[in-house]
LUMZA-215305 format. One record per residue (C-alpha): residue number from 0; residue in three letters; x, y, z. Coordinates in Angstrom, 2 decimals, padded with zeros to 5 digits, always signed. Example, Ala and Ser with C-alpha at 12.3 -4.5 7.8 and 13.67 -1.06 7.14 Angstrom:
2
<0,'ala',<+012.30,-004.50,+007.80>>
<1,'ser',<+013.67,-001.06,+007.14>>
// end
This chain:
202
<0,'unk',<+001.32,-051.03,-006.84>>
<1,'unk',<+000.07,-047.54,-006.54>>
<2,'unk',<+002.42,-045.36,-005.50>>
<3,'unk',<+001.57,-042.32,-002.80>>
<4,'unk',<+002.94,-039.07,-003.08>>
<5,'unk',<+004.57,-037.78,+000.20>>
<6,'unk',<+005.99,-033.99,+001.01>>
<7,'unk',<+008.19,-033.09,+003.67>>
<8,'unk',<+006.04,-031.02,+006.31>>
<9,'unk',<+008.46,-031.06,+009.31>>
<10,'unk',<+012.01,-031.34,+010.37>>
<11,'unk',<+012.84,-031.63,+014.26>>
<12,'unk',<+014.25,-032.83,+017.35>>
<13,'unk',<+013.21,-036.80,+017.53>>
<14,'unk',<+010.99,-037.23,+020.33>>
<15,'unk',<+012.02,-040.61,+020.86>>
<16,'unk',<+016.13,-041.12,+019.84>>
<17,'unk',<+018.11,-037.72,+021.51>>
<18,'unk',<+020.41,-037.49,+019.43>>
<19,'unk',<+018.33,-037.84,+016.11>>
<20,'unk',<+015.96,-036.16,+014.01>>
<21,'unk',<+013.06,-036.78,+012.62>>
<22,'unk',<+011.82,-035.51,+009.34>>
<23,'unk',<+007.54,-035.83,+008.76>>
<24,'unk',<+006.37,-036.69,+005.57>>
<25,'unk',<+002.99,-035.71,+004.61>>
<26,'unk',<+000.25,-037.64,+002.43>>
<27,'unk',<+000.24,-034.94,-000.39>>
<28,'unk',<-003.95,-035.64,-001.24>>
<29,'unk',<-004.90,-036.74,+002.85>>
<30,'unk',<-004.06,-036.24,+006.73>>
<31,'unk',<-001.55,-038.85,+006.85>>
<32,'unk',<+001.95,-038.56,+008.36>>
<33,'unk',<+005.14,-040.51,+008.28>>
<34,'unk',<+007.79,-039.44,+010.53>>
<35,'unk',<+010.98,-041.17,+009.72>>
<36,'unk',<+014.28,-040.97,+012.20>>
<37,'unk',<+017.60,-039.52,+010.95>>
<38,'unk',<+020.88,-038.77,+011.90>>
<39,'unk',<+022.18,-035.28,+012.63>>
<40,'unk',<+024.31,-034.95,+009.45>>
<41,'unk',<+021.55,-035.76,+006.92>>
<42,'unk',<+018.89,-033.67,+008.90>>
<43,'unk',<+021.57,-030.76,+007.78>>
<44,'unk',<+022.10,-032.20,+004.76>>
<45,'unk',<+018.22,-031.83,+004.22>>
<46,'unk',<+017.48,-028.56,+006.25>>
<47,'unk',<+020.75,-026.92,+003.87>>
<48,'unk',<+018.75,-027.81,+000.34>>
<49,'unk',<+015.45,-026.34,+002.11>>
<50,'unk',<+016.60,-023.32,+002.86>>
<51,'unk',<+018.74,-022.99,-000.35>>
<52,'unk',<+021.89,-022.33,+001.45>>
<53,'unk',<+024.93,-022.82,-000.61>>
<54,'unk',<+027.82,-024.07,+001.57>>
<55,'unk',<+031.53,-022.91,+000.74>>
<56,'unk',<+032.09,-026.36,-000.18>>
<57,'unk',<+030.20,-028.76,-001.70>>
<58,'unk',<+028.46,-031.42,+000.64>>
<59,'unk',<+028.10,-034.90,-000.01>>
<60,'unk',<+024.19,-034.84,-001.76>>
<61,'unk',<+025.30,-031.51,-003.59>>
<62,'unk',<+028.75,-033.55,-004.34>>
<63,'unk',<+026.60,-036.73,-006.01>>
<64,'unk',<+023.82,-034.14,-007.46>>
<65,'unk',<+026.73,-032.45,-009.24>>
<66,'unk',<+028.05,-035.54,-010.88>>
<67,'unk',<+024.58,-036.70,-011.75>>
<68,'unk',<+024.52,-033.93,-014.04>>
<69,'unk',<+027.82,-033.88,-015.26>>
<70,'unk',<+026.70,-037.01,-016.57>>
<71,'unk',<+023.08,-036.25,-017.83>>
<72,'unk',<+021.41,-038.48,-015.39>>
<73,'unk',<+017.91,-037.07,-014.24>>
<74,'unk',<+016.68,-037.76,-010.57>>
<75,'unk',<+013.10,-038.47,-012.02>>
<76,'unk',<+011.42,-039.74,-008.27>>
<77,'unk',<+012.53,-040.83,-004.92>>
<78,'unk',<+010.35,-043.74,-003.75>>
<79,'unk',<+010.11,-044.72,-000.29>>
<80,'unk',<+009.84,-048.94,-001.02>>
<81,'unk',<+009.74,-051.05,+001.89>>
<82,'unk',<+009.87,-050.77,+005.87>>
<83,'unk',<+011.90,-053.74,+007.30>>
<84,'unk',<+012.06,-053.92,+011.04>>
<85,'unk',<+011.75,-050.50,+011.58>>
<86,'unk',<+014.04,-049.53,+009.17>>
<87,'unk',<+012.68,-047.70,+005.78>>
<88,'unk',<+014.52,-048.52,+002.63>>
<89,'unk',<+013.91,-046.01,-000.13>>
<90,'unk',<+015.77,-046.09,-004.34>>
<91,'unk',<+016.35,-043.21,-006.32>>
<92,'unk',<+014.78,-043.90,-009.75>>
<93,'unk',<+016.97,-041.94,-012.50>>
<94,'unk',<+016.95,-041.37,-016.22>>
<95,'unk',<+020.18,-041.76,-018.41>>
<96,'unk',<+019.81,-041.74,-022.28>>
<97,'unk',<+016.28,-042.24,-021.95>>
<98,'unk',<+016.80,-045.36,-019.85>>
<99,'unk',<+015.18,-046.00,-016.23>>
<100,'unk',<+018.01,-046.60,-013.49>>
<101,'unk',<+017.03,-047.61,-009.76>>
<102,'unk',<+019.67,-046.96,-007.37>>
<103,'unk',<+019.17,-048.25,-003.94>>
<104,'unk',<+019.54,-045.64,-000.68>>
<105,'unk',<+018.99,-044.91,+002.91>>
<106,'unk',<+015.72,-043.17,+003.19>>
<107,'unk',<+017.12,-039.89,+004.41>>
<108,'unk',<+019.98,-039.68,+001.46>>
<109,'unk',<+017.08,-040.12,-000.95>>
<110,'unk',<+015.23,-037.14,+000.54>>
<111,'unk',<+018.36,-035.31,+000.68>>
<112,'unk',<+018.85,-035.70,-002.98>>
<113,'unk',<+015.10,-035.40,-003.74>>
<114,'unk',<+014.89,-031.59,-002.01>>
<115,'unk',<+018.18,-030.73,-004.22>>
<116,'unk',<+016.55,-031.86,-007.52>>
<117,'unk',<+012.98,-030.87,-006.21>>
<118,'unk',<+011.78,-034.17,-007.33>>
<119,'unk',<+008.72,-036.08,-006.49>>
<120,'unk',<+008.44,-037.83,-002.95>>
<121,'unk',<+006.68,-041.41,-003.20>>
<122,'unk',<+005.90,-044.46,-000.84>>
<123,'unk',<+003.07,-047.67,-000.94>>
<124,'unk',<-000.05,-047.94,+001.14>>
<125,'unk',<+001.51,-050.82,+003.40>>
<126,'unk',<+004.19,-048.50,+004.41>>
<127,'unk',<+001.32,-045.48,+005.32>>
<128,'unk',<-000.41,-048.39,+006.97>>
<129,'unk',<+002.44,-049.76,+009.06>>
<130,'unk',<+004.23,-046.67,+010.00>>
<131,'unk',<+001.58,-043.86,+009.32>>
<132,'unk',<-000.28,-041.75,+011.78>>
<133,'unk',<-003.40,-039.88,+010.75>>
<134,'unk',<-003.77,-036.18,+012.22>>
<135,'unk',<-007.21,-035.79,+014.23>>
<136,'unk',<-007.97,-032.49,+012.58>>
<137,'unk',<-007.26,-032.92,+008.89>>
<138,'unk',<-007.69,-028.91,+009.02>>
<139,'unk',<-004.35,-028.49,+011.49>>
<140,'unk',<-001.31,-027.83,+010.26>>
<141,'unk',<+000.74,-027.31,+013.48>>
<142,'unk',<+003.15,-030.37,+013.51>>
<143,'unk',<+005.26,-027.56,+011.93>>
<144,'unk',<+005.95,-025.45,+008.49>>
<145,'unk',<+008.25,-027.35,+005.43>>
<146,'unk',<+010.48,-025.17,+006.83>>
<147,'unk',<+011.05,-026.34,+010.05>>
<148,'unk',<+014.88,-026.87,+010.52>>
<149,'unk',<+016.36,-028.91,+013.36>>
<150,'unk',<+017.29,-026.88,+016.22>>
<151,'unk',<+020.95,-026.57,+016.92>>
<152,'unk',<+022.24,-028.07,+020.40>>
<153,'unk',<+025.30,-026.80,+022.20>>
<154,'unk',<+028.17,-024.25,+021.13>>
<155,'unk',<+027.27,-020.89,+019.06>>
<156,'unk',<+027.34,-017.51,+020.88>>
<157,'unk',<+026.88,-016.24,+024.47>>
<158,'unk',<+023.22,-015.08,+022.76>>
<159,'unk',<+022.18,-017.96,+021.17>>
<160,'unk',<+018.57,-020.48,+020.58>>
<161,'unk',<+015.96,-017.41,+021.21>>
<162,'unk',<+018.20,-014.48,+022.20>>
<163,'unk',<+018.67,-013.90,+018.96>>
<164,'unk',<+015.88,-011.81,+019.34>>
<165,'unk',<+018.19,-009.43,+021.11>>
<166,'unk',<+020.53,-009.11,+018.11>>
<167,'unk',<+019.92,-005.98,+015.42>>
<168,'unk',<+019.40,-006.71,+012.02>>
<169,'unk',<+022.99,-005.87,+010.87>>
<170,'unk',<+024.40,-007.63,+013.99>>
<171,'unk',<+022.64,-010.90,+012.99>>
<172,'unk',<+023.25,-010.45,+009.04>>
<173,'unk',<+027.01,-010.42,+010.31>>
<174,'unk',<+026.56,-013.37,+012.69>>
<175,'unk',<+024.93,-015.29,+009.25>>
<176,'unk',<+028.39,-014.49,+007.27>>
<177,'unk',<+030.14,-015.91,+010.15>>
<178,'unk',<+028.48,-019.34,+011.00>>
<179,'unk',<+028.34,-020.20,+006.78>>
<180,'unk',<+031.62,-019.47,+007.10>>
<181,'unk',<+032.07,-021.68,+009.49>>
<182,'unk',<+029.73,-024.42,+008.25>>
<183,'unk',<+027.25,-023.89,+010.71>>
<184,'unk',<+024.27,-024.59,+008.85>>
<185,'unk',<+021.41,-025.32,+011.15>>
<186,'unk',<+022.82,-022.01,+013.38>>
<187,'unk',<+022.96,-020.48,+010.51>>
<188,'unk',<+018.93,-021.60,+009.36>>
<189,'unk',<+018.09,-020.30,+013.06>>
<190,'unk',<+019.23,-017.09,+012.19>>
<191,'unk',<+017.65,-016.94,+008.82>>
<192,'unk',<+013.90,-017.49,+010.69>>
<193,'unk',<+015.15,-014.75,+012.82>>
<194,'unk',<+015.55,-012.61,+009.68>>
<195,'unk',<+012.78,-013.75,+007.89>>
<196,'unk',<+010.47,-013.15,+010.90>>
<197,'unk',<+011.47,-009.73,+011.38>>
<198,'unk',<+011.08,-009.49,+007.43>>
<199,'unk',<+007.80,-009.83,+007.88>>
<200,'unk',<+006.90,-008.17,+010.83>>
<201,'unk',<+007.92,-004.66,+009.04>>
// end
């Protein structure tokens, strides 16, 4: 079966489940989409790798990446396989002493693992057909930027979601230091668009 290579072209709010997130996966060669729901915990797991944060402590994905390579086993591909009853079911396909080893995993722990090793993204043409939407302007690219992080709900400062706009550069470089302290990684990717934006601007 041919397989399909996929990138990850968004990272959001679900539209559908509140308290999820959705991650969009993009036909690399074509206009189609495949947005996939995930829980809160492996959105940050993913939106962490993305941004190439390094947490004070290791998470779980950099936990397993790090004994993956203690023990010389390559992530090779992530392969989305099959689509269940709504439910995606995805393997990790590895390398060890030159032999292949297919290790079976929830869709968004494979993607999780596939930003950290910046491997290959993969799924069949049944799954694009069942679960795909095609995007009426091949030429748009607004369903958001690979670095789209989920937006952080509740808590975080007095001025928080767009007032950080109101913050200075230094006050906002000390509010970064502050939520990674804390663990606060999607606040903390929030502020780093702030930065960048401003980056940019100048």
């Amino acid at each position: 079966m041919k397989k399909i290579p996929l990138d990850i072209v968004a990272l959001s709010h679900s539209v559908t489940q509140s308290h999820n997130y959705a991650v969009v996966l993009g036909e690399t060669n074509g206009s189609r989409r495949l947005p996939i729901v995930i829980g809160g915990f492996e959105a940050q797991a993913i939106a962490v790798a993305m941004e190439r944060m390094t947490p004070n402590r290791p998470l779980t994905h950099d936990l397993f990446k790090n004994a993956l390579e203690t023990f010389e086993v390559e992530l090779k591909e992530v392969v989305i396989n099959n689509l269940l009853d709504g439910i995606f079911y995805a393997r990790l396909v590895c390398i060890k002493d030159g032999a292949l080893i297919e290790i079976d995993s929830r869709t968004s722990d494979a993607l999780a693992m596939a930003v950290r090793f910046d491997c290959p993204i993969f799924t069949y043409e049944f799954i694009l057909d069942a679960a795909g939407v095609i995007l009426e302007d091949p030429e748009e690219e607004d369903l958001a930027p690979a670095e789209t992080r989920p937006v952080a709900t509740g808590g975080g400062s007095a001025r928080s979601g767009n007032s950080l706009s109101t913050y200075s550069m230094e006050e906002l470089n000390k509010l970064l230091e502050e939520v990674l302290a804390n663990e606060d990684y999607e606040k903390a990717a929030q502020i780093r668009d702030e930065l960048n934006k401003r980056k940019s601007d100048q």
